[in-house]
Residue, then its C-alpha position, 0 to 999 in steps of 0.5 A: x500500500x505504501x506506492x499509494x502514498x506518492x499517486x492516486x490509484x485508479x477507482x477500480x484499484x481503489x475498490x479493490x484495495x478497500x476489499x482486500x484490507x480494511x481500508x476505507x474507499x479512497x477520499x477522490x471516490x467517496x461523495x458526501x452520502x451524509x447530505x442527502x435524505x433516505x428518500x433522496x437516497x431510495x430515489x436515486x438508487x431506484x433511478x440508476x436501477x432503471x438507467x442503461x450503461x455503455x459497458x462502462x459508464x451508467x447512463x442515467x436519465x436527466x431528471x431534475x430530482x436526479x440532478x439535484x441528488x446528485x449535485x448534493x451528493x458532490x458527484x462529478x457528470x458531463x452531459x452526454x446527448x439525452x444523459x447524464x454520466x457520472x465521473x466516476x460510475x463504478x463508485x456511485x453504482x457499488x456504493x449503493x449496491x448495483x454495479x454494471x452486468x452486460x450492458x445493465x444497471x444490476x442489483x448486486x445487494x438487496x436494500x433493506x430498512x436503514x436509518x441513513x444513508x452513509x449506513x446504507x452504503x457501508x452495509x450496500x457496498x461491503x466495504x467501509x466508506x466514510x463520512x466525506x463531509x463530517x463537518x463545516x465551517x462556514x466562513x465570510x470574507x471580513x476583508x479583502x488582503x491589502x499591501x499598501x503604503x500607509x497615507x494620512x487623509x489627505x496625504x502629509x509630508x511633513x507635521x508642519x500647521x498652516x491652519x487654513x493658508x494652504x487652501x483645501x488641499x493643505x499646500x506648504x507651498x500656496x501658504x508661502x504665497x500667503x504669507x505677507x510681510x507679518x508671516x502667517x499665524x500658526x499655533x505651536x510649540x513656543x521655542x526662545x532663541x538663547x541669543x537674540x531671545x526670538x520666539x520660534x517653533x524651531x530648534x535653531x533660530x531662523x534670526x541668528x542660528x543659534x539654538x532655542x530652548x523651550x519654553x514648555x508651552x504652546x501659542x499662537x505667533x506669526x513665523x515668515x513661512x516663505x522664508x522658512x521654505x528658502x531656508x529649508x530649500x538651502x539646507x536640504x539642495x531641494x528646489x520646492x518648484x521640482x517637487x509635485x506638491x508638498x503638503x503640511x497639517x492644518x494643526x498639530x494634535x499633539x500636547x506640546x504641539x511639536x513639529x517638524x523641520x520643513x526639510x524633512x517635508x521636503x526629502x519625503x515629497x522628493x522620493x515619493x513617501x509621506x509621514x503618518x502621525x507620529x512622523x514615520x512612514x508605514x507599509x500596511x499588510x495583511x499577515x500571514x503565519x508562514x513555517x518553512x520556505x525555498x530560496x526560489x520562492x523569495x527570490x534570495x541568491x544561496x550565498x545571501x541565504x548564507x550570509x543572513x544565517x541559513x543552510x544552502x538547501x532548498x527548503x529552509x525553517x524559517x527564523x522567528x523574527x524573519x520576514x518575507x514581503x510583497x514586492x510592492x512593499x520592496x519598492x516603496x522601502x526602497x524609496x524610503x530608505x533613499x530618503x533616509x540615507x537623503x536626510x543623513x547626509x543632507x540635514x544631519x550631516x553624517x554618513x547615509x546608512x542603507x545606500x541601497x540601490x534596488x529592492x533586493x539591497x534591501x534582503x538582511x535589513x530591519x523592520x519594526x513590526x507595529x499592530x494597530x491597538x497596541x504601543x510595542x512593535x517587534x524587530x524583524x529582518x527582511x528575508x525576501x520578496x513575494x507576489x501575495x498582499x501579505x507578509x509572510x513570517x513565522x508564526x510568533x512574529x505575528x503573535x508578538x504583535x498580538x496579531x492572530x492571521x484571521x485576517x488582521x492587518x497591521x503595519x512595517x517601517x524601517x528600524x532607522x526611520x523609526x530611530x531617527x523620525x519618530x517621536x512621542x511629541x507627535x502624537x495626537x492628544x485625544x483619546x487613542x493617541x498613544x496606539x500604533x505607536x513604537x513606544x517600546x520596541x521588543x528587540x529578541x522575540x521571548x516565546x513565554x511572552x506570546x500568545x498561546x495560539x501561536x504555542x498551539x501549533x503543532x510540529x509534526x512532519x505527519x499525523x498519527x492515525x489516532x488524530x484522524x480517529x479522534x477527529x471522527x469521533x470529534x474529541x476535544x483537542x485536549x484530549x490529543x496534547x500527548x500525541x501532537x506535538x506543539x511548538x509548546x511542547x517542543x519548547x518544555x522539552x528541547x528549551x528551543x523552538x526551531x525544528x517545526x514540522x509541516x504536514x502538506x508540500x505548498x507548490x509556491x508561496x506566491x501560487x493563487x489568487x493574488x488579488x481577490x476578485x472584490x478589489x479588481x470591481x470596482x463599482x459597488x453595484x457590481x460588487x453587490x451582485x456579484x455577492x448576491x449571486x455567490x449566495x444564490x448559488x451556495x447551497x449552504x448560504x440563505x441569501x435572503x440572509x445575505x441580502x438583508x446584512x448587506x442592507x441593514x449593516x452597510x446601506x441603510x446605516x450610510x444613507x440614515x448618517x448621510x442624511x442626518x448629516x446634510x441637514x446639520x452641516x457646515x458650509x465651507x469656503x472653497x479658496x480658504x477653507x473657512x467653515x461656516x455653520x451657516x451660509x453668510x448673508x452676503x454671500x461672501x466669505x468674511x476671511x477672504x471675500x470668496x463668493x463660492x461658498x459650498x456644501x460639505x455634505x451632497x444629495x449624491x451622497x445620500x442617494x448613491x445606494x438608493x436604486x440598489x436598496x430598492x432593487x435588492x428589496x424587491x428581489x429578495x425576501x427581506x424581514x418585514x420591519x427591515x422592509x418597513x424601514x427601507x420603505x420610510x427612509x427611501x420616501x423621505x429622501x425622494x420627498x426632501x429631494x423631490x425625486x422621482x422614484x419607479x413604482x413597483x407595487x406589492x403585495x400582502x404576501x411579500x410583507x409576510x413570512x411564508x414558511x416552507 
């Protein structure tokens, strides 16, 4: 039997190995017997006793209870003319007590009384057939994978106020324009040059440069922002007309009110990178855990394999705190990295550190692993790239983040950017503020510190067969601790946790889908119906369900808080951005005199899911207070707006529940 190990046998083969041993039928011939009913069952059986055969095949009859037996039973058939032919005919037919006799459907075991189906076939069949489907899990797609750079809303170069001189577009560069003679006002840290005793928001003294302390408050003053850019452009070699934009903060959230060096805004703006808030730049991405790797499958050269501490073969353990990353991500660390090195050499005057010139340059650097939520992030080294939206690492890499991979997303930076640009003084003061934040950062990863999923994986190069029986008679999992051996285990007996195991080869990490299909629609009425139409077509989902989650969790919440909102909005000067609670009388912006003065809330905004929620409610069969809701709110909207809405009546039956 040990050849079966390596190749499927043939279906025949495999009846003939079940008869000889006490094996069961091999998985690829056995269908899910436990799905259908005995009725279903006695009618099938009877049907293919009535069906012809072609010597080889059985020819059944295209009926459509046939059919839907047959499709629930999971059974593989191709239409041949007036027929329907099974896949795998000597299993349907044998398992149920029939087999094929000169050109004939024959009874080989007489049916008796019995009380389920997968029962008959074990008596009918002679041999021992096991349950297919023995348990589901049934699973929904919380959010599609993401690997993208980290960007604030707008997008920021540097944490620098311009309050509201920089237009809606927050314009570093329109503010400088702006500023007069008497500068702009900001509101900041209040700094006071030790020489000529100027109150600035800056280290050095744009007056003398001499260096300013603080004064341990914060206020409002007037600094000469177009001469704070040509001293910024001076410092950095940077020209701000090179540059596509460069963007600042309307105000500093943070305490002290602390912010950036303009020079710092304009390094990020000239290789393509933008800060988040507490001044480092992040890639986001999904995690997921990862054991074993090849070299081929990450791109990494043997003797860089070498070099980073790793054997020259072809499948490798990987290391704790190891990382392999999307491609993607390569090229925007590469970016940032290039901006480090930039500001090293061109505003704190020393040597650049990465001088990495392509993404590969990057394999052996260090990364800070940070999860949102939490305030500790994890050293990591870069292995190696792949083609999936995630990033692959071991299993107590994520767990030290207090990630678990159900589909968690969080975020990594480079170690020097994090060293040289964060700081604490940045973060916002309002509630959270200190979140997602490397306050502490966990240089070697501790295993008694980890979460206890992650403890919980098992080791082993195969499983025993008493975990396949246990899972048969669905014990619990404690009860097996003794025979699969956990990283837990493997820990209290060898003090170490390396020599993990894996039970099924992977092809290639990068192998299927790599970009979900609910990211490459881009519409949501497309998205919406391609739902509703996976739903329709799983047996297993309701979706009438379906279609009342999406309406009452995505639709309905939006189009009420849309619509409450447009009432008590404000109303926003499109050249200075002033907000008003109420439309001036004249018309006319006080602060600057623009005339066009706009909505922040729009009807488009209101009425976008409209059409889709009256179309889902009339083809599904939705609860009847969810229908009364849909109802009320959809004519108020049409009445406020004075919107023509399609007619469709209904009837007293589809406000009541009809059961089946």
């Amino acid at each position: 039997l040990e050849k079966y190990q390596s190749h499927i046998p043939e279906e025949a083969e495999a009846w003939a190995i079940s008869r000889k041993y006490p094996v069961p039928l091999y998985p690829e011939y056995d269908l899910i017997w436990n799905d259908i009913s005995m009725d279903e069952f006695k009618n099938l059986r009877t049907g293919l006793l009535a069906s012809s055969s072609d010597g080889s095949h059985v020819l059944i009859n295209p009926e459509e209870s046939m059919l839907k037996t047959l499709i629930k039973l999971n059974c593989q058939f191709n239409a041949n003319g007036s027929s329907i032919v099974p896949k795998y005919s000597i299993s349907l037919l044998r398992s149920m007590g029939l087999d094929i006799r000169e050109n004939r459907v024959v009874e080989i075991s007489p049916y008796i009384e019995y009380s389920t189906p997968l029962e008959a076939v074990n008596s009918l069949s002679g041999i021992i057939i096991k349950d297919r489907a023995p348990t589901r899990i049934g699973s929904r797609m919380g959010r599609p994978e993401k690997a993208g750079d980290r960007k604030m809303k707008p997008m920021v170069h540097v944490l620098f106020p311009i309050e509201n001189y920089g237009d809606a577009r927050r314009s570093i560069v329109n503010a400088g324009k702006r500023s007069d003679e008497s500068g702009i006002e900001i509101e900041a840290a209040v700094r006071e040059c030790l020489s000529c005793g100027l109150e600035t928001p800056h280290p050095l003294c744009p007056r003398c440069g001499s260096r300013t302390q603080s004064e341990n408050r914060t206020g409002k003053m007037r600094v000469d922002l177009s001469e704070m850019i040509d001293r910024a452009e001076r410092r950095s070699g940077i020209s701000v007309a090179s540059l596509k934009e460069l963007k600042g903060v309307k105000k500093l959230m943070s305490k002290d009110k602390v912010s950036e060096p303009l020079e710092k805004g304009l390094f990020r703006a000239k290789h393509g990178v933008s800060t988040n808030k507490d001044g480092t730049c992040r890639y986001d991405l999904t995690d997921i855990p990862l054991t074993h790797f090849r070299k081929d499958e990450i791109g990494i050269s043997s003797k860089k394999l070498v070099q980073l501490g790793y054997e020259d073969k072809d499948i490798n353990e990987i290391q704790p705190q190891d990382i392999i990353i999307p491609k993607d991500a390569a090229k925007y660390l590469l970016k940032v990295s290039q901006y480090v090195d930039d500001m090293l050499i061109n505003y704190y005057n020393t040597e650049p550190f990465y001088l990495c010139e392509k993404e590969t340059d990057l394999i052996g650097q260090l990364v800070i692993g940070l999860a949102p939520h939490t305030s500790g992030g994890i050293a990591g080294r870069i292995i190696g790239f792949s083609d999936v939206n995630g990033c692959y690492a071991h299993p107590f890499f994520h767990a030290a983040k207090r990630r678990n991979c159900d589909g968690d997303e969080d975020s990594i930076m480079l170690l020097m950017d994090g060293l040289i640009n964060f700081s604490k003084d940045y973060l916002p003061s309002t509630r959270g503020g200190l979140m997602d934040a490397p306050l502490v950062l966990t240089v070697r990863l501790n295993p008694d510190e980890v979460d206890k999923e992650a403890l919980n994986v098992d080791t082993l190069w195969e499983y025993p067969l008493e975990f396949y029986e246990a899972a048969e008679k669905n014990e619990m999992p404690s009860k097996l601790e003794g025979i699969m051996k956990t990283i837990k285990i493997l820990i209290q007996e060898t003090g170490s946790f390396r020599g993990i195991g894996y039970s099924r080869e992977t092809a290639d990490i990068s192998s299927g889908i790599k970009i979900s299909s609910y990211k490459t629609i881009l519409s949501m009425q497309d998205k919406i119906e391609q739902q509703l139409g996976l739903a329709r077509r799983i047996r297993a989902v309701d979706e009438n369900d379906v279609a009342a989650r999406v309406l009452s969790s995505h639709f309905l919440p939006d189009m009420y808080g849309n619509f409450r909102g447009f009432f008590s909005q404000e109303f926003r000067c499109t050249k200075c951005n002033t907000k008003y609670r109420r439309v001036p009388l004249s018309g006319k912006c006080f602060k600057c005199g623009n005339s066009s003065i706009n909505l922040t809330i729009h009807k488009g905004s209101i009425i976008k899911y409209m059409d889709e929620t009256l179309k889902i409610s009339y083809e599904f069969r939705l609860p009847w207070y969810l229908d009364m809701r849909i109802e009320n709110i959809i004519n108020t909207i049409t009445q406020t707006f004075n919107i023509d809405k399609k007619e469709e009546d209904k009837g007293l039956e589809d406000y009541q529940e009809i059961e089946a």
